[in-house]
C-alpha positions as CSV (number, residue, x, y, z in Angstrom):
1,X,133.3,83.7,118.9
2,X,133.7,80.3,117.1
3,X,131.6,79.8,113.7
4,X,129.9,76.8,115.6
5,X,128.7,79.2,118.5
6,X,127.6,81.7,116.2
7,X,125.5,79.0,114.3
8,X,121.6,79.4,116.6
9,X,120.4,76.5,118.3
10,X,116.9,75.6,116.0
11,X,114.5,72.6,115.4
12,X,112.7,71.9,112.4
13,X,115.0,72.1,109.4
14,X,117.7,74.1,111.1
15,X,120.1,75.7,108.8
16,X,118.7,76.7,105.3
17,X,120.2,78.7,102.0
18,X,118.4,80.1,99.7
19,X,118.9,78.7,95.9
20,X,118.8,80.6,92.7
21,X,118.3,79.5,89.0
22,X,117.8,81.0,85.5
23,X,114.7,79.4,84.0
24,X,114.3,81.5,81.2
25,X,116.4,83.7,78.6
26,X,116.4,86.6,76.5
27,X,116.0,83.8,73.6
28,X,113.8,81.8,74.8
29,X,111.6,83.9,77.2
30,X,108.5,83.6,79.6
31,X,105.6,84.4,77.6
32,X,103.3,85.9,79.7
33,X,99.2,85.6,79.6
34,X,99.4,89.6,78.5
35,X,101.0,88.6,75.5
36,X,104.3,90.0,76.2
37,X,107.4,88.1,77.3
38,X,110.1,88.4,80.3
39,X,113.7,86.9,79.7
40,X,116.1,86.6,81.8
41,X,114.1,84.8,84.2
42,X,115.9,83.7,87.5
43,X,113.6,82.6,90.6
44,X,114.2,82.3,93.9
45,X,113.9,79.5,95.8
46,X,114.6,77.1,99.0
47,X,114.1,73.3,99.9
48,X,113.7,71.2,103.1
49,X,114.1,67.5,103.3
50,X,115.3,64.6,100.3
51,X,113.7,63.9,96.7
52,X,113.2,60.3,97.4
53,X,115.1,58.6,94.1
54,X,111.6,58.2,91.9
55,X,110.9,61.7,92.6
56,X,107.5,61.3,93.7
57,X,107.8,62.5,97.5
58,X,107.7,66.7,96.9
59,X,105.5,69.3,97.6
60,X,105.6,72.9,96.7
61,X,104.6,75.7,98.9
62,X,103.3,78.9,97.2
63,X,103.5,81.9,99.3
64,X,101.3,84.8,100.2
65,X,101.3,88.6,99.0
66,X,104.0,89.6,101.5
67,X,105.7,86.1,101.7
68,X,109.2,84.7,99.7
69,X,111.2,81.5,99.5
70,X,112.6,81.4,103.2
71,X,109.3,79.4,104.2
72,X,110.8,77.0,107.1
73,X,114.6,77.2,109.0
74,X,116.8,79.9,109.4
75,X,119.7,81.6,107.3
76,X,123.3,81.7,108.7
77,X,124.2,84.6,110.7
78,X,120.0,85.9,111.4
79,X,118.1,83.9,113.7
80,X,114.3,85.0,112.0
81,X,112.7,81.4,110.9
82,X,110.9,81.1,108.0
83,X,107.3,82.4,107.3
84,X,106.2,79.1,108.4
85,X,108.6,77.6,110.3
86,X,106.6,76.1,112.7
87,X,104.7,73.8,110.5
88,X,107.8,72.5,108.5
89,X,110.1,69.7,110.0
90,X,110.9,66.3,111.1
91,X,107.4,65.1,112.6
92,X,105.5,68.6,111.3
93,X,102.6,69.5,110.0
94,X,104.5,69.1,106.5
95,X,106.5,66.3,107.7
96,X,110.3,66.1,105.8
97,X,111.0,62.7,107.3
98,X,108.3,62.2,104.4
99,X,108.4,64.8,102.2
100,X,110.6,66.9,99.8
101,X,109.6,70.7,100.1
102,X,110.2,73.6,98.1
103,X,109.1,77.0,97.8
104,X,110.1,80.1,95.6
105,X,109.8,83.6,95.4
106,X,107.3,84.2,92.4
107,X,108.1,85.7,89.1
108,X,107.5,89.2,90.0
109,X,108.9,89.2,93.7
110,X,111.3,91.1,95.0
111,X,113.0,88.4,97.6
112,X,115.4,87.2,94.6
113,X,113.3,86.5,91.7
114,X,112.8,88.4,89.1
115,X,110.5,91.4,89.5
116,X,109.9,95.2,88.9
117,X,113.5,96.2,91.0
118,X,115.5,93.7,89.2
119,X,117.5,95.0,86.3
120,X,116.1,95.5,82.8
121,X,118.9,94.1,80.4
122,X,117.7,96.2,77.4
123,X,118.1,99.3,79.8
124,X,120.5,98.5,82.3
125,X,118.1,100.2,84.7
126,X,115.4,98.8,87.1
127,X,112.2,97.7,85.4
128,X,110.1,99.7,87.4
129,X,106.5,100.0,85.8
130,X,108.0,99.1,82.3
131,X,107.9,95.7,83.8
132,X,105.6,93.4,82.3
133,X,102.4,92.7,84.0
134,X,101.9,89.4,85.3
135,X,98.9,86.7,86.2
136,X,99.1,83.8,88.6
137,X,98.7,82.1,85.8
138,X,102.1,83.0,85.1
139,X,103.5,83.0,88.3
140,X,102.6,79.0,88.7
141,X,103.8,78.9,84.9
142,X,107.7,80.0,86.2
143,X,107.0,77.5,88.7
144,X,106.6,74.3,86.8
145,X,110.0,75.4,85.2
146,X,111.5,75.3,88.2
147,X,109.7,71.9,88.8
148,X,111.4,71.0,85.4
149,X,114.7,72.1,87.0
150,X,114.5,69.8,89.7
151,X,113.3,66.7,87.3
152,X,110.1,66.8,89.2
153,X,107.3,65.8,86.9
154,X,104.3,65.2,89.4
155,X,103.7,66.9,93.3
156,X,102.4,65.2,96.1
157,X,100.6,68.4,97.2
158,X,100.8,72.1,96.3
159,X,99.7,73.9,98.7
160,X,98.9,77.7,99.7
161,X,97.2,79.9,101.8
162,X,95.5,83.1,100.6
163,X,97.1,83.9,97.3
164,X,99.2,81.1,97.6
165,X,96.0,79.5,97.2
166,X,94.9,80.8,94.4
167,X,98.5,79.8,92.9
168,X,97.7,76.1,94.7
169,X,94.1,76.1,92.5
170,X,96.1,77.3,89.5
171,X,98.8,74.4,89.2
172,X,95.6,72.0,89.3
173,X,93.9,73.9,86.2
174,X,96.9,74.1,84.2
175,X,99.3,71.0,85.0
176,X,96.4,68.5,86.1
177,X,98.5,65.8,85.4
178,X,101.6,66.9,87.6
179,X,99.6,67.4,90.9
180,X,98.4,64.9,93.2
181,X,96.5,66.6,95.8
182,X,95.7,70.3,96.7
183,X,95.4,72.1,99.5
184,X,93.9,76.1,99.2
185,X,94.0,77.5,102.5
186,X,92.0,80.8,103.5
187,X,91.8,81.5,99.5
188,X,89.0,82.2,96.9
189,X,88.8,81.7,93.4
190,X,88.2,85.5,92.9
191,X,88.2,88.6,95.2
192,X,85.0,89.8,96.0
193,X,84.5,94.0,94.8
194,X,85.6,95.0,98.3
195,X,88.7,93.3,98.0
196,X,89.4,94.6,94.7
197,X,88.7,97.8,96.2
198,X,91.1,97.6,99.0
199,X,93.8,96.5,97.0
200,X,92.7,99.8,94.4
201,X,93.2,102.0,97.7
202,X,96.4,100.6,98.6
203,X,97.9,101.3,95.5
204,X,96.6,104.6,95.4
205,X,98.6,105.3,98.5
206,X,102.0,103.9,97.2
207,X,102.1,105.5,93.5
208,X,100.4,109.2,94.8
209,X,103.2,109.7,97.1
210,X,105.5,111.8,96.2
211,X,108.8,109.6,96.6
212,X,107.1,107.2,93.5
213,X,108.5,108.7,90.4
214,X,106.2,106.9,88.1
215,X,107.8,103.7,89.5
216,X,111.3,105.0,88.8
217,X,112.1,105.7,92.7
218,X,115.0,103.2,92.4
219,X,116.7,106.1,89.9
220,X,116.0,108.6,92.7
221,X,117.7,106.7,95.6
222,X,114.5,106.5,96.8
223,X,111.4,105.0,98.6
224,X,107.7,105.6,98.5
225,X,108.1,105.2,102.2
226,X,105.2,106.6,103.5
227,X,102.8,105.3,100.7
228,X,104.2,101.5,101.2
229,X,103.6,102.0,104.9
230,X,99.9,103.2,105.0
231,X,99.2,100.4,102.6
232,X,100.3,98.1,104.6
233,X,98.9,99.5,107.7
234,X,95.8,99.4,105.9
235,X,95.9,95.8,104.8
236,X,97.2,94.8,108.1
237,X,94.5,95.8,109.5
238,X,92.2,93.5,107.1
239,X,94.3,90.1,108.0
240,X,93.1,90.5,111.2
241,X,89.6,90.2,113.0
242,X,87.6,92.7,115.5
243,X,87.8,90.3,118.4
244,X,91.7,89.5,117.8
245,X,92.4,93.3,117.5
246,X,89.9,94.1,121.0
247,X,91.9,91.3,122.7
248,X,95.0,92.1,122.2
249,X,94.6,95.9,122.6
250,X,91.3,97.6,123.0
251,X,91.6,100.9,124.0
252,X,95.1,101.0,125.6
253,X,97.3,104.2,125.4
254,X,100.6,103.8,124.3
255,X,103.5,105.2,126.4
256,X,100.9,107.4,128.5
257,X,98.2,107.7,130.7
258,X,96.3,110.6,129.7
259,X,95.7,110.8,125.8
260,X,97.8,113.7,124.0
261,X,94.8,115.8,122.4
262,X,96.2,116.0,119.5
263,X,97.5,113.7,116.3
264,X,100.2,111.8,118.4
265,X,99.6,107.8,118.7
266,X,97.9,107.6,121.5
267,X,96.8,104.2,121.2
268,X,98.7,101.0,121.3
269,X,96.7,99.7,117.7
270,X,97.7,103.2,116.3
271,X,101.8,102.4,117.2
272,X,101.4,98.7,116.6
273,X,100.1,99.3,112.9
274,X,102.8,102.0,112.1
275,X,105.2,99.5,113.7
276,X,104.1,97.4,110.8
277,X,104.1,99.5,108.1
278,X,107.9,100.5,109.1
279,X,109.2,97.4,109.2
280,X,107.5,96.3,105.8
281,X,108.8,99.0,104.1
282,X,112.4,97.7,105.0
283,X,111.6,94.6,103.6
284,X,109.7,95.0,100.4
285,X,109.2,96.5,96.9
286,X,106.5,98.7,96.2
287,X,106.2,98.1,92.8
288,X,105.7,94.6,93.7
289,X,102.9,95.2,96.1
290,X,101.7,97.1,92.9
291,X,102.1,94.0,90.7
292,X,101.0,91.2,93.2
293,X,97.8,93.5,94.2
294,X,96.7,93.2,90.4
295,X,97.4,90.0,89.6
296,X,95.5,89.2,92.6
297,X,92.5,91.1,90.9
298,X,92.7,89.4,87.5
299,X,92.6,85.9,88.9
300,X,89.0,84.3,88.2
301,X,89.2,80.8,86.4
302,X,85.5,80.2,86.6
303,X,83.6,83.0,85.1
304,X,81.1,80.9,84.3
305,X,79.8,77.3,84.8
306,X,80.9,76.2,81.5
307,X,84.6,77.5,81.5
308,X,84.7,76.0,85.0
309,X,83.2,72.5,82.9
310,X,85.8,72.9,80.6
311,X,88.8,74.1,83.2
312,X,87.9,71.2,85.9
313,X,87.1,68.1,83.0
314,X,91.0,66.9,83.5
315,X,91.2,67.8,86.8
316,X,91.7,64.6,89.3
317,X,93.6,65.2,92.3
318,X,92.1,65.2,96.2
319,X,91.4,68.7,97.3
320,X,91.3,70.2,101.1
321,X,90.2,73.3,101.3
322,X,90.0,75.5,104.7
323,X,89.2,78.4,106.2
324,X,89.0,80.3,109.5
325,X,85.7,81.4,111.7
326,X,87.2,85.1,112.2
327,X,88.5,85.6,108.5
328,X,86.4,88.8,106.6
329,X,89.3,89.1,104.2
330,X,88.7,85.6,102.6
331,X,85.4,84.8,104.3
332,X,84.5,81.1,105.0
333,X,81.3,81.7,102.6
334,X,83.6,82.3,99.8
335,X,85.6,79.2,100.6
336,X,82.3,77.5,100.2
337,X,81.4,78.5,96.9
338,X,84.7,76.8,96.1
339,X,83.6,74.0,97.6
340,X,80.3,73.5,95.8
341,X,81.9,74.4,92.7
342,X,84.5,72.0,93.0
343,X,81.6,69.2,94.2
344,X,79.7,70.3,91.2
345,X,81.9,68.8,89.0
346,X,82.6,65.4,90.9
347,X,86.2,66.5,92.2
348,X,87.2,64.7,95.6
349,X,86.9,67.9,98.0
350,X,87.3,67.7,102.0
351,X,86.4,71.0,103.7
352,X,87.4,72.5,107.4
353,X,86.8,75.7,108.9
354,X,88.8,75.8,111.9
355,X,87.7,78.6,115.2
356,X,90.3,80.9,115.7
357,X,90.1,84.4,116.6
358,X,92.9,85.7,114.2
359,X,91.3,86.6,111.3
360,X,93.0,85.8,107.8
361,X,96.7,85.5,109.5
362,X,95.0,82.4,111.2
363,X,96.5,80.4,108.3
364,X,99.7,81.1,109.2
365,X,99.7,80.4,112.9
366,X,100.2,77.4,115.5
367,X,96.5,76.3,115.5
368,X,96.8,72.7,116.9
369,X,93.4,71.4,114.9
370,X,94.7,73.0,112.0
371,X,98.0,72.1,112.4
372,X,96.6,67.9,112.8
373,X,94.7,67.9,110.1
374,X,96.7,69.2,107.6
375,X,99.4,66.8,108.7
376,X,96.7,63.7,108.2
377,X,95.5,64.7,105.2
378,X,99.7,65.1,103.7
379,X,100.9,61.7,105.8
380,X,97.9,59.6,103.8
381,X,99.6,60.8,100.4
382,X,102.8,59.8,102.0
383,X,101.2,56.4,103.1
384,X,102.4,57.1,107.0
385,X,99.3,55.9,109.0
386,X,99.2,57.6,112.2
């Protein structure tokens, strides 16, 4: 087979690599909101479309707990599109006739940037749980760097659904004067005590199984398989809604027509959630679920009214802020207080909640509403009237 043949056949942005740069060193390090530091630094990261030559045309895409750099297009030699493929591209959603995209893996990933399986240079060993803990805060901190990198000094839009939202909210707090517009999809500025508490049992499934090692499973050639898997399964089952879950499978059997009487997976939503947490587990660090989980937790940048005062004084880019009918993970209600918060203070906020019956993954699917009004709202920073 020629190398042309083998190359797929795709729309959108086609044929995409992945980019990787050291941001920070040993000597001059990331100093992180715990107090302690991280160097080497390298992140992770892709782009779609051209920097226009003033360097005013890019937006940055910050990803979800289970998410990484490969956002839009498809890597040589594996046909799997990006996370969100479908809403990056020539005449998209995020539109790269007009826009310059980027997105990389966070500080703490495991998709290329540094995180708790890369190496540990004063060790020579994964990190593991001696890696440091880190904050959104920090995550969005490694990301200005990279910003730095690419002599970008102001965004169009960041933009990010879930946690990628709470990222999005954090690059408007901290670099006010580097971000033009914001767009928090399906996110909150704090988890509610239930979702701390899922994320408290999820962990408690990956580090009490008994492939762990206190973190060090990477020294054991091993994998907390099982632990990984059920919190997946677990979480899985939160990104979707009741409805979605009765429409797609109700109470099918799996591969039978009587059920087994006994602890088999007799139902399709029993095989379809352990066909999720399988394939996760192929794909991702459990440490990092550890680490992402928490920093999740820790992220509340209004406490009160007057550190939100304080936090939101320089703040002056145009919000849009969405969420979904079906989402109980990050209900519309908490999307609200957002909202209010953010009107509170005299910030430019527009607001959507869009129907869908998909729960929390709603953000990431091919919701034509959605879809067309994201894409308005991003043209009119571009000045492309429609």
């Amino acid at each position: 087979m020629s190398e042309e043949a083998a190359i797929p056949e795709v729309s959108g942005v086609g044929l995409v690599e992945t980019q990787y740069v050291e941001l920070f060193t040993a000597e001059q390090p990331l100093r992180l909101d715990s107090g302690a530091t991280l160097g080497p630094v390298t992140l992770a990261y892709e782009t779609y479309g051209e920097l226009n030559e003033a360097h005013t045309n890019a937006i940055l895409i910050c990803h979800a707990l289970s998410g990484d750099a490969h956002v839009a297009g498809v890597h040589a030699g594996d046909d799997r599109p990006g996370w969100w493929d479908g809403f990056i591209g020539p005449g998209r959603a995020i539109d790269t006739n007009h826009h310059f995209v980027i997105c990389s893996n966070v500080v703490g990933g495991c998709a290329g940037s540094t995180g708790p399986a890369s190496t540990d240079p004063t060790t020579g060993r994964p990190y593991g749980l001696h890696f440091p803990m880190v904050t959104v805060a920090d995550m969005v901190r490694a990301q200005a760097a990279l910003m730095d990198h690419l002599g970008i000094t102001r965004l169009r839009s960041v933009i990010g659904g879930s946690v990628g939202g709470m990222q999005a909210l954090q690059w408007t707090l901290d670099y006010p004067e580097r971000v033009e517009s914001c767009v928090i999809i399906a996110a909150t500025a704090r988890l509610s005590a239930q979702n701390i508490a899922f994320n408290a049992v999820s962990r408690q499934a990956i580090m009490t199984d008994p492939e762990f090692y206190d973190g060090r499973y990477q020294d054991h050639d091993a994998i907390p398989r099982s632990g990984l898997a059920v919190a997946r399964m677990m979480a899985h089952i939160t990104y979707l809604s009741e409805e979605g879950l009765q429409d797609k499978f109700g109470r099918a059997l799996q591969d039978r027509e009587r059920v087994s009487y006994g602890f088999d997976r007799d139902f399709a939503v029993e095989s379809y959630l352990h066909y999720q947490g399988s394939k996760f587990v192929q794909r991702f660090d459990a440490n990092t679920y550890l680490y992402f989980t928490k920093a999740m937790d820790y992220f509340d940048p209004f406490p009160d009214e007057a550190t939100a005062a304080t936090a939101l004084a320089p703040v002056e880019c145009d919000f849009f802020v969405c969420s979904f009918t079906t989402d109980w993970r990050f209900h519309s209600s908490r999307s609200k207080e957002l909202v209010r918060l953010l009107l509170r203070h005299r910030k430019h906020v527009a607001y959507q909640e869009f129907a869908s019956p998909h729960g929390h993954d709603s953000f990431l699917l091919d919701l034509p509403a959605y879809k067309a009004t994201l894409k308005t709202f991003l043209d009119r920073r571009a000045g492309v009237v429609s």
